[in-house]
LOTORLUM-303709 format. One line per field, with one value per residue (C-alpha): residue number from 1; x, y, z. Coordinates in nm, 2 decimals, decimal comma, always signed. Example, Ala and Ser with C-alpha at 12.3 -4.5 7.8 and 13.67 -1.06 7.14 Angstrom:
num	c(1; 2)
xx	c(+1,23; +1,37)
yy	c(-0,45; -0,11)
zz	c(+0,78; +0,71)
This chain:
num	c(1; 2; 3; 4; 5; 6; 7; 8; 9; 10; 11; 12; 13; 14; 15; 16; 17; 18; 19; 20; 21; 22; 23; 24; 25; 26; 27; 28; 29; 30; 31; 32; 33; 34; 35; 36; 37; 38; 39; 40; 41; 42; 43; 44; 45; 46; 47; 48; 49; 50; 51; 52; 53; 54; 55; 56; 57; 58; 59; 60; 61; 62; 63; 64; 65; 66; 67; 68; 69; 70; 71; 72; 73; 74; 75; 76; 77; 78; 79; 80; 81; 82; 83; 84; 85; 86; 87; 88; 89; 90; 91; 92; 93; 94; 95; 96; 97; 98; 99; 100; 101; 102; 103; 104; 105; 106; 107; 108; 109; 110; 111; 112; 113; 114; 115; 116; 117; 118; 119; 120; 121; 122; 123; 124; 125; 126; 127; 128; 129; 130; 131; 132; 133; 134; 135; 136; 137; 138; 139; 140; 141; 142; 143; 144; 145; 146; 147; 148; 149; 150; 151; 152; 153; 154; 155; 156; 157; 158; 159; 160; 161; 162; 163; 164; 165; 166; 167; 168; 169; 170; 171; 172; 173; 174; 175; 176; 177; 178; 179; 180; 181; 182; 183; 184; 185; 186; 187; 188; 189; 190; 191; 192; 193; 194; 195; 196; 197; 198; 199; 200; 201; 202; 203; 204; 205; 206; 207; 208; 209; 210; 211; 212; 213; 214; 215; 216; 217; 218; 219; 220; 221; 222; 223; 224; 225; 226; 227; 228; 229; 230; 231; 232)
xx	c(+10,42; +10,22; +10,06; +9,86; +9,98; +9,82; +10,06; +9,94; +10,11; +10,03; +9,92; +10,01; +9,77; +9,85; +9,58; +9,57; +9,61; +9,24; +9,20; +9,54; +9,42; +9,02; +9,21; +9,38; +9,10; +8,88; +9,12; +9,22; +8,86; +8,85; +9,17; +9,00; +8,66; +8,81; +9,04; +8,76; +8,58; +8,86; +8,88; +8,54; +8,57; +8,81; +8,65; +8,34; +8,53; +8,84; +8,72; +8,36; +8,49; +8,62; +8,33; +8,17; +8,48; +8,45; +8,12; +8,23; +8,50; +8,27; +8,02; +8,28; +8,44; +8,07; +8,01; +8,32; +8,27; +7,91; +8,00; +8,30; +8,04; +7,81; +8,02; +8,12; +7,77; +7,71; +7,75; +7,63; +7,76; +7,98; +8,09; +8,41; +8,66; +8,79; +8,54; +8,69; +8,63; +8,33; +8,20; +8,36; +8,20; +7,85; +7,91; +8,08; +8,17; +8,35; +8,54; +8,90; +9,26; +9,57; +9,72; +10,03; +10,23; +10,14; +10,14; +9,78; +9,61; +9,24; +8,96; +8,88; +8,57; +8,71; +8,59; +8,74; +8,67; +8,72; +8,83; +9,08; +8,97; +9,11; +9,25; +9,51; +9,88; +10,01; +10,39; +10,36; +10,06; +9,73; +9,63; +9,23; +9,10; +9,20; +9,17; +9,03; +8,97; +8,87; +9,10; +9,02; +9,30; +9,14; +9,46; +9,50; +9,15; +9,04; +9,24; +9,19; +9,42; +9,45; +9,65; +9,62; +9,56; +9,75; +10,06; +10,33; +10,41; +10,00; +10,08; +10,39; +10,35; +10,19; +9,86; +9,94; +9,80; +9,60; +9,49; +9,06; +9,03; +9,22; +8,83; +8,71; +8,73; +8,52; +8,31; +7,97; +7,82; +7,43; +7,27; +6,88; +6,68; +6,36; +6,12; +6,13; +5,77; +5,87; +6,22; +6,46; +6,78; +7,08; +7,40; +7,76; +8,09; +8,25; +8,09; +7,89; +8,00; +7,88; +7,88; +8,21; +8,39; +8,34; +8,22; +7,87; +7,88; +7,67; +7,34; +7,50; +7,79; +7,85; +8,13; +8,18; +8,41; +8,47; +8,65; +8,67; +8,42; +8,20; +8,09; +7,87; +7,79; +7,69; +7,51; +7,66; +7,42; +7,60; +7,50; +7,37; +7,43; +7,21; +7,27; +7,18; +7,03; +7,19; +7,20; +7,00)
yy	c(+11,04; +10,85; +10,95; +10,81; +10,82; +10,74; +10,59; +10,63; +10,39; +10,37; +10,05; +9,95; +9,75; +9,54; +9,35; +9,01; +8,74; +8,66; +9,05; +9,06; +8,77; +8,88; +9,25; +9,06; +8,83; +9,16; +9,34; +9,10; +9,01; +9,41; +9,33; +9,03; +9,22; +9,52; +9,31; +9,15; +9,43; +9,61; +9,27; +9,28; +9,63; +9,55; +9,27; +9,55; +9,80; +9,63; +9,30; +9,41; +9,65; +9,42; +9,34; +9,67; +9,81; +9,53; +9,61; +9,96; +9,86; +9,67; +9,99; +10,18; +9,97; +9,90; +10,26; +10,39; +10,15; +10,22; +10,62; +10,53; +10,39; +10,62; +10,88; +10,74; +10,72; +11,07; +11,17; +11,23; +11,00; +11,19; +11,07; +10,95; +10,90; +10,58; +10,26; +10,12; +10,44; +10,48; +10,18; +10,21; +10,56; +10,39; +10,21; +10,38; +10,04; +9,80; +9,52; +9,58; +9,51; +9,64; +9,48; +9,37; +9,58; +9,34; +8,97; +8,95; +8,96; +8,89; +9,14; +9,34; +9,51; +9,92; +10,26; +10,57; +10,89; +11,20; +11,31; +11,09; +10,96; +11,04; +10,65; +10,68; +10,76; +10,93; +10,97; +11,32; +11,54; +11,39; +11,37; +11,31; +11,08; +10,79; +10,43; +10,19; +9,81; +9,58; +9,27; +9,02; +8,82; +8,50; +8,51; +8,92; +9,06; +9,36; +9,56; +9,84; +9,90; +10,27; +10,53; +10,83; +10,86; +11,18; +11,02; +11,00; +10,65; +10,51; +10,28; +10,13; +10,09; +9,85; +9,96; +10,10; +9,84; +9,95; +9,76; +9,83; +9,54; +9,23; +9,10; +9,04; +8,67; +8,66; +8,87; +8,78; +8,88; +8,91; +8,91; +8,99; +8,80; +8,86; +9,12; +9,42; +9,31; +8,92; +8,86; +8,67; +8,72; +8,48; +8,45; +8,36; +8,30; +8,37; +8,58; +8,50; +8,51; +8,60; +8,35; +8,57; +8,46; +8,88; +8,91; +9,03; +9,29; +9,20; +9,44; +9,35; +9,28; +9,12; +9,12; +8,85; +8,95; +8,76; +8,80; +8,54; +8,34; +8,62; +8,65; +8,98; +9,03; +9,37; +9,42; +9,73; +9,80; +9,85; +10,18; +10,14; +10,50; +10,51; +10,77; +11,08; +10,97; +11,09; +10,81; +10,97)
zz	c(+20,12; +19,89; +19,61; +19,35; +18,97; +18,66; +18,38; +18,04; +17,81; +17,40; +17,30; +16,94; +16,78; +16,44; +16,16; +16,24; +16,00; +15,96; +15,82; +15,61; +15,41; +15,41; +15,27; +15,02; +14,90; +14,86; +14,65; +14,42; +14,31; +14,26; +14,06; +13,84; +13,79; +13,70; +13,44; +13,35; +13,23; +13,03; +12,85; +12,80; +12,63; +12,44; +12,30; +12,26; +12,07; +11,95; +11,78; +11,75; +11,52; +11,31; +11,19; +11,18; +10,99; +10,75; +10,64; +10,59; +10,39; +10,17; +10,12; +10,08; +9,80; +9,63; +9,69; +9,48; +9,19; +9,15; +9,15; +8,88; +8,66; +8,69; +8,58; +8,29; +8,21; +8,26; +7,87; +7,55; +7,28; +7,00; +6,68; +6,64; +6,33; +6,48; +6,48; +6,80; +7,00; +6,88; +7,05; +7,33; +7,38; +7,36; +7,64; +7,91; +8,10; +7,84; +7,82; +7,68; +7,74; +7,75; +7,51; +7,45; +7,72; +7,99; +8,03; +8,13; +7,78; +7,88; +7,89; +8,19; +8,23; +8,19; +8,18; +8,14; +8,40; +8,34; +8,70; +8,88; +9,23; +9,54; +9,55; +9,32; +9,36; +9,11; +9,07; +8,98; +8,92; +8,88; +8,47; +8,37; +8,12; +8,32; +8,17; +8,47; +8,45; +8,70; +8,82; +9,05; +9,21; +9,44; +9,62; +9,66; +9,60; +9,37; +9,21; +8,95; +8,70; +8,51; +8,34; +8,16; +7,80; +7,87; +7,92; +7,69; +7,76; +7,81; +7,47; +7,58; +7,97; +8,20; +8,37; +8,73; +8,99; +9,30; +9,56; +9,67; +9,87; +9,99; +10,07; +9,72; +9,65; +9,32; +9,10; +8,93; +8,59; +8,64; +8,24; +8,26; +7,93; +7,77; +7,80; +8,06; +8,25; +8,20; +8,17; +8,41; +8,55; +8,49; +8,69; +8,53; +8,69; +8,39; +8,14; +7,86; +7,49; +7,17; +6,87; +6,76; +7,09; +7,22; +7,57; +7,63; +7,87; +8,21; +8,32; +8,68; +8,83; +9,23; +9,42; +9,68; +10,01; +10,26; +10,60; +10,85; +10,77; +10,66; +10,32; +10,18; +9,85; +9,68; +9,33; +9,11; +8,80; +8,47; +8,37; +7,97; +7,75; +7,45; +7,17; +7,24; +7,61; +7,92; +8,20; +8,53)
């Protein structure tokens, strides 16, 4: 007897090599676009912020300054026994040094706060009336150096040393001459003297940073105290 059967057989079918290498061509320019983007990104919002962080630093550095010499401002002058404190208490921002404690005998322009900032480390608890000056290193940037009048040891040891900013490559002393209504402003590198050899204290003050090529500059007013006269 014959008899008709159908066979089914599976048939296994493979990519050929035309496809395989299409497959691969496909993903890896998926693969390079998508690297290419997160480079891209990162370039966005890693070195973008470089510069955006960097002008931040520089408000925030002008920002704390100006607020430091503002608040010595903030006062009435008293009389004092001593002739030296006296004038120092007329102006709030003044040049002076530390005298003999430290190597670096030139003048810095100082005030004194009553309130110490958040900035500084203190080894133990913080102490007010805290003695601040100004130092510009080229080489290392601005610094401010304080201590306590509170202290036991504030005659004998050096000024603490805290860094503000490793951007700071110079400061600039800003006088203004003649009349309010039709004066003119001069700019120093240095400051300017009196006949005596004492420094004349600036109206302005700029600070120079500069980061990669970048250079800002920010004018902070010298806050002037007259007798009797609160600073607003």
């Amino acid at each position: 007897m014959y008899s008709n059967s159908n066979t089914i057989r599976g048939c296994k079918s493979g990519f050929t090599l035309i496809e395989v290498t299409l497959a691969t061509f496909v993903g890896a320019t998926i693969m390079v676009a998508a690297i290419s983007f997160m480079l891209s990104m990162g370039s966005l919002w890693g070195f973008g912020n470089d510069a955006r962080l960097y002008r931040k630093h520089v408000r925030g550095v002008s920002r704390f300054i100006e607020n430091s010499f503002q608040s010595t401002g903030f006062k009435f002058i008293e009389e004092s026994e001593e002739e030296e404190s006296t004038e120092n208490a007329e102006e709030g921002v003044y040049w002076g040094t530390w005298g003999e404690r430290t190597a670096r005998s030139e003048e810095f322009l100082s005030f004194e706060i009553d309130e110490t900032p958040g900035v500084l480390i203190w080894p133990t608890i913080p102490l007010p009336q805290v003695v601040c000056s100004l130092e510009v290193d080229r080489r290392q940037g601005l610094f401010l150096l304080w201590r306590s009048r509170l202290e036991e040891d504030f005659e004998e040891e050096d000024p603490r040393r805290t860094l503000l900013s490793p951007f700071v490559v110079e400061m600039k002393y800003h006088y203004y001459e003649g009349d309010f209504d039709d004066g003119e402003w001069t700019v120093e590198d240095e400051p300017e003297t009196e006949t005596d050899g004492s420094l004349i204290l600036p109206d302005q003050i700029e600070l120079v940073f500069e980061y990669k090529g970048e250079r800002l500059s920010r004018r902070i007013v010298i806050p002037s105290v007259f007798e009797g006269v609160p600073v607003f």
